[in-house]
C-alpha positions in Angstrom: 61.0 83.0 100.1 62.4 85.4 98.3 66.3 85.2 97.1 69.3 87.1 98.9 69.1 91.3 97.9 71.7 92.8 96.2 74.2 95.1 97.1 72.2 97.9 95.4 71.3 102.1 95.8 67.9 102.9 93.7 67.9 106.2 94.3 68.2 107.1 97.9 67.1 103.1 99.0 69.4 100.8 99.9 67.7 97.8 98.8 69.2 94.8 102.1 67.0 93.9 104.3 66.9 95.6 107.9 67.9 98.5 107.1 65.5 100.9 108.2 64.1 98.5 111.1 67.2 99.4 113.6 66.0 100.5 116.5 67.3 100.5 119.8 71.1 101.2 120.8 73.8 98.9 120.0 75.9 98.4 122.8 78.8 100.4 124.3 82.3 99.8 124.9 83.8 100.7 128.1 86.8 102.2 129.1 88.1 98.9 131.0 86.8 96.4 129.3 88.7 93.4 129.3 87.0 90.8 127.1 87.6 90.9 122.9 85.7 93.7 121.0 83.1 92.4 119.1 82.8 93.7 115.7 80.8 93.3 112.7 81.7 92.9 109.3 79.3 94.1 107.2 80.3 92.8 103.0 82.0 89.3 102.6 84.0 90.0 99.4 87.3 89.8 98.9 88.3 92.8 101.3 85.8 91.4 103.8 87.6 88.4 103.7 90.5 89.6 104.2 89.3 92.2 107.1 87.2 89.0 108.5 90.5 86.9 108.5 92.5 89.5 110.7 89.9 90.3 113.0 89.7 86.4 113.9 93.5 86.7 114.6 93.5 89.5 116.7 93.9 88.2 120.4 91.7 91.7 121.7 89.1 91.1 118.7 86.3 88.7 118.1 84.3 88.2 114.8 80.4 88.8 115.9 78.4 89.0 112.6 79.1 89.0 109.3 76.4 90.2 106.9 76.0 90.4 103.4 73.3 90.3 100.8 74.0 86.7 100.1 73.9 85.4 102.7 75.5 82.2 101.5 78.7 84.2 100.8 78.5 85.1 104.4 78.1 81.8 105.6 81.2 80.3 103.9 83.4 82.9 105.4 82.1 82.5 108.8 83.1 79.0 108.2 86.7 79.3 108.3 86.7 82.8 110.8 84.0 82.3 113.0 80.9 84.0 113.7 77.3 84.4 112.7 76.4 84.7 109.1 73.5 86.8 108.5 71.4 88.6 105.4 70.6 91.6 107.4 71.8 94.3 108.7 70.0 94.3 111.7 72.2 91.7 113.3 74.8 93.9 113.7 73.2 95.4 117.0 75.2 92.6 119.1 78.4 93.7 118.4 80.3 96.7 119.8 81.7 98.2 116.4 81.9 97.3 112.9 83.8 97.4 109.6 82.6 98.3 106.8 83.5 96.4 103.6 80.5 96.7 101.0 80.2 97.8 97.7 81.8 102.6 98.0 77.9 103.5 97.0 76.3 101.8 100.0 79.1 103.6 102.8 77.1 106.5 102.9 73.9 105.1 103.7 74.8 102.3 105.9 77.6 105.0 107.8 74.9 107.5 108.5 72.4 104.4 110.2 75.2 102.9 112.4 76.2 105.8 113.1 73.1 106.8 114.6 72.9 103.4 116.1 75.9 104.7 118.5 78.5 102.1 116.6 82.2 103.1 115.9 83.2 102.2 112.3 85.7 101.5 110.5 84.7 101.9 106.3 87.0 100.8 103.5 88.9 103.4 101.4 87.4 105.0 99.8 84.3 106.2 102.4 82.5 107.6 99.4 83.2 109.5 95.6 81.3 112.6 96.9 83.7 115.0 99.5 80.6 116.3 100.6 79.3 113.1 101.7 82.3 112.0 103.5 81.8 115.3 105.6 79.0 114.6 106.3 79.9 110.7 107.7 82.7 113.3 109.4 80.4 115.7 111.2 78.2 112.8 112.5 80.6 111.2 114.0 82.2 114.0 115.5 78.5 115.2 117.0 78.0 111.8 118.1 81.6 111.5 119.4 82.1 108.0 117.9 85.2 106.5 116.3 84.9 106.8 113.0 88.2 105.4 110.7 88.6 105.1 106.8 91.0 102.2 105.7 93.9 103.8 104.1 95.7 100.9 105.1 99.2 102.2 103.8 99.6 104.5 106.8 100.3 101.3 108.8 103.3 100.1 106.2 106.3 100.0 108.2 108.4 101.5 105.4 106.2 104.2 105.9 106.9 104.9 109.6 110.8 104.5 108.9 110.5 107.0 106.0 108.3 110.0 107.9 111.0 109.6 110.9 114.3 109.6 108.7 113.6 112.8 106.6 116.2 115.2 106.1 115.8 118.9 104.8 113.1 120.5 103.0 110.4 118.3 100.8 111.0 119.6 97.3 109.4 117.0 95.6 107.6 113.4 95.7 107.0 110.5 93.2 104.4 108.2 93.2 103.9 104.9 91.3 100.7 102.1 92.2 100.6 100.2 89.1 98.5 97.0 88.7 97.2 94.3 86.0 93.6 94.8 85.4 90.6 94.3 88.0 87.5 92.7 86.5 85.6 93.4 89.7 86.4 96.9 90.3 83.3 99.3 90.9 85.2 102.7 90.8 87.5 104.3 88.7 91.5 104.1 89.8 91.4 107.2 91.1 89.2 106.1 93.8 90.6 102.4 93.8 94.2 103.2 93.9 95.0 106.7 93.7 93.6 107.5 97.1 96.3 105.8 98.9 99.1 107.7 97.2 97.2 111.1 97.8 96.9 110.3 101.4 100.5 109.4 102.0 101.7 112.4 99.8 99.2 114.3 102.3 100.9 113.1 105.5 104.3 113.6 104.2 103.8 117.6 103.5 102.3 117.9 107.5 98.3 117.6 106.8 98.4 120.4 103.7 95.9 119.9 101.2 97.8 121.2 97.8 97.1 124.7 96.2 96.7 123.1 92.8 95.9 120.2 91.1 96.2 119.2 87.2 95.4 115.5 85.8 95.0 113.4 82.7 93.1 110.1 82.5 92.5 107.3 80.1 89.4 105.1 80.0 89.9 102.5 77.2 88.3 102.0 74.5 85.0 99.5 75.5 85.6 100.6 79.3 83.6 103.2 81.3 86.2 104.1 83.8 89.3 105.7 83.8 92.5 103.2 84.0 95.3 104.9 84.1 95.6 108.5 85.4 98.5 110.5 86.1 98.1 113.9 88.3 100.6 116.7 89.7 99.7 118.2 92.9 101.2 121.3 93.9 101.4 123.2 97.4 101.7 126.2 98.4 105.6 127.1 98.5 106.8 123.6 97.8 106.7 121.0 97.6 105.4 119.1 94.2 104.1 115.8 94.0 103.6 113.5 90.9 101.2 110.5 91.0 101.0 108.2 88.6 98.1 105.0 89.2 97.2 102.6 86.9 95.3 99.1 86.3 96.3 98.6 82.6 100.3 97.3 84.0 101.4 93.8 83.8 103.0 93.9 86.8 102.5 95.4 90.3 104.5 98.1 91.6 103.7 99.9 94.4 107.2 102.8 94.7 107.5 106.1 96.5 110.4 108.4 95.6 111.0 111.7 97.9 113.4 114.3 97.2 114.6 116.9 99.7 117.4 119.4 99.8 119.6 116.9 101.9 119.1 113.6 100.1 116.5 110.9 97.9 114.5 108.6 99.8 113.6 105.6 97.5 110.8 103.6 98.9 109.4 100.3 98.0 105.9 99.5 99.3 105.6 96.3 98.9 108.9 94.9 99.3 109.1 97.4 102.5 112.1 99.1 102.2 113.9 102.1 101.7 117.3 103.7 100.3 118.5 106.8 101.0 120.9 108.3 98.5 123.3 111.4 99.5 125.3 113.4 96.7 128.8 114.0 97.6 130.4 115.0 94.4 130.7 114.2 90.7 133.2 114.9 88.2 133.9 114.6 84.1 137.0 113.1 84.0 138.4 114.0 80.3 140.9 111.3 78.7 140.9 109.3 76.0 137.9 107.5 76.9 135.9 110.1 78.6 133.1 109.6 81.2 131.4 111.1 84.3 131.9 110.0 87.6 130.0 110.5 90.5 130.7 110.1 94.3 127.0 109.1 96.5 126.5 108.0 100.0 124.0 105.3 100.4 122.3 104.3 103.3 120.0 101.0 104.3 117.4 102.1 107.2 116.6 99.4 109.2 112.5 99.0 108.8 111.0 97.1 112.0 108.2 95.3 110.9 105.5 95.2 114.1 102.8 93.6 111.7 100.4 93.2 108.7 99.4 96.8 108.3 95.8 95.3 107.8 96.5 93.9 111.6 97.9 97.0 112.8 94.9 98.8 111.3 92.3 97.1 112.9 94.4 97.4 116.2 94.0 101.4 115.9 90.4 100.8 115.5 90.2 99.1 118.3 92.8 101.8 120.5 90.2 104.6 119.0 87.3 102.2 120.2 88.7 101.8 123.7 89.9 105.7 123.8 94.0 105.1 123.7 94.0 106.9 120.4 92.6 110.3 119.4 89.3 110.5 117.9 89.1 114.1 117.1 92.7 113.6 114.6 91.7 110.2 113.2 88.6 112.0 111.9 90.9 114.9 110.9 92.7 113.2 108.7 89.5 112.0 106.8 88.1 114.4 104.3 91.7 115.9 103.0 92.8 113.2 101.3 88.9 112.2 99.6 88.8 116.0 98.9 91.9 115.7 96.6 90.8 112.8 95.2 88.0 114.9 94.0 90.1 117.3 92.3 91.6 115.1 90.6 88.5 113.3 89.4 87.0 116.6 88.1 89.7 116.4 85.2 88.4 112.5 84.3 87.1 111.9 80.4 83.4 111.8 80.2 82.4 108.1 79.9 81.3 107.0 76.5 77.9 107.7 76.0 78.2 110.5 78.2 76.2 114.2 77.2 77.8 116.6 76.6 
């Protein structure tokens, strides 16, 4: 018997088995239902695992399938959260939706199938490097009138919600910083890896706008093929401006969001999941013998409430979109802006060594 495929695209083939043998409709969810959704995970690495691990403690959620190449992988996480491990995709078929959590350059192809199998989907960030193909995965869904839902799993950060409902005045200008030590098993460049989640939340902030302009720089290291480090400036049309700064070459994780408006600074930390809002009252140079500047600043302390991991809350807005409490039609919406800026900023990568040209 031959050995587990790999996660793998040769040219337009997605080489796992089962692929192409789906066949008849997976089954629905109904408005009413009362017993746990029953999703799929299809890819048991590290973000599987972690996707596999909430969906086991979700009281409304139960763990169906979980299917990956190697199918031994599979196994061992089913082990400690439940469910059937599996090498192919066809398995899927006895759950009601699934997330998506294999390699970016198999979304598209395995989207587009379950898609057409009737299942709602939930696809890691991000949903693919192409904007084109993610409107496509878009336009399906929408024809189809299925959930579809891309994990930028930052929109669920409770500092985030606190933030978005304490702004003050006109957005004049954002700072981003996602810094992390190096990934040996990253597959994309940190654009795509990190990048993303900053460009969507910048995004959100300015009301949905996609900017008028776009300028980057990146670094790939010497002996890498992607880019590391990159640093862009977004611009929209009449304000506000937005600098974003992601890298994978830190030794230490940061993950900070600074907004400016006309009424006051808004200093977020992601991870610590909080925020300090800073208001100018007055400053002064006093002149004397030792002379020095003084200035006068109102902080506040919002209080964040914390209703969850934002992976948890996640998958619980998958499941609202599932069961039709949340709205389809904006969740897909809010899709494509975010992978089409990405793209922007990717046109202004290095070539990889090697490269022609």
């Amino acid at each position: 018997m031959a050995g587990p495929q790999p996660w793998a695209v040769d040219g337009d083939v997605l080489l796992m088995p089962g692929l192409e043998r789906l066949g008849r409709p997976a089954p629905r969810r109904r408005r009413g239902d009362r017993a746990p959704l029953r999703i799929a995970l299809v890819g048991a690495g590290s973000m599987g695992a972690n996707h596999a691990r909430v969906i086991a403690q979700a009281p409304n959620a139960s763990l169906g399938v979980i299917v990956d190449p190697d199918r031994d992988r599979a196994a061992r996480l089913a082990q400690t959260y439940g469910g059937t491990p599996s090498g192919d995709l066809e398995a899927v078929r006895s759950c009601e939706a699934v997330v998506i959590a294999a390699p970016t350059d198999c979304h598209v192809k395995i989207g587009k199938l379950l898609l057409d199998e009737g299942l709602p989907l939930l696809i890691e960030k991000p949903m693919a490097t192409s904007s084109a193909d993610v409107e496509a995965l878009c336009a399906l869904a929408e024809a189809r009138r299925l959930p579809l839902m891309c994990g930028f799993v930052e929109r669920f950060n409770a500092v985030i919600g606190t933030l978005a409902a304490g702004l003050d005045g006109e957005l004049l200008h954002l700072m981003t910083l996602r810094h992390s030590p190096g990934s040996p098993t990253a597959g994309s460049s940190v654009i795509w890896d990190l990048l993303i989640h900053d460009i969507d939340l910048v995004l959100r902030l300015c009301g949905g706008r996609e900017p008028a302009d776009v300028t980057a720089q990146s670094l790939v290291p010497e002996g890498r093929t992607l880019s590391e480090l990159t640093d862009c400036t977004l611009r929209f049309a009449g304000g506000p401006i937005a600098t974003l700064s992601a890298s994978r070459m830190s030794q230490r994780k940061l993950r900070t969001l600074v907004v400016t408006t006309t009424e006051a600074v808004y200093d977020v930390d992601l991870l610590r999941q909080d925020v300090t809002v800073y208001r100018h009252v007055r400053a002064e140079y006093m002149m004397s013998d030792a002379p020095k500047f003084r200035a006068e600043t109102v902080i506040d302390i919002p209080f964040v409430r914390h209703a969850g991991e934002p992976l948890a809350l996640q998958l619980q807005h998958f499941i609202d979109l599932v069961e039709g409490r949340a709205d389809l039609r904006a969740e897909i919406a809010g899709i494509l802006p975010p992978h089409r800026t990405a793209e922007r900023v990717a046109a202004g990568e290095p070539a990889r060594p090697g490269a022609a040209g």
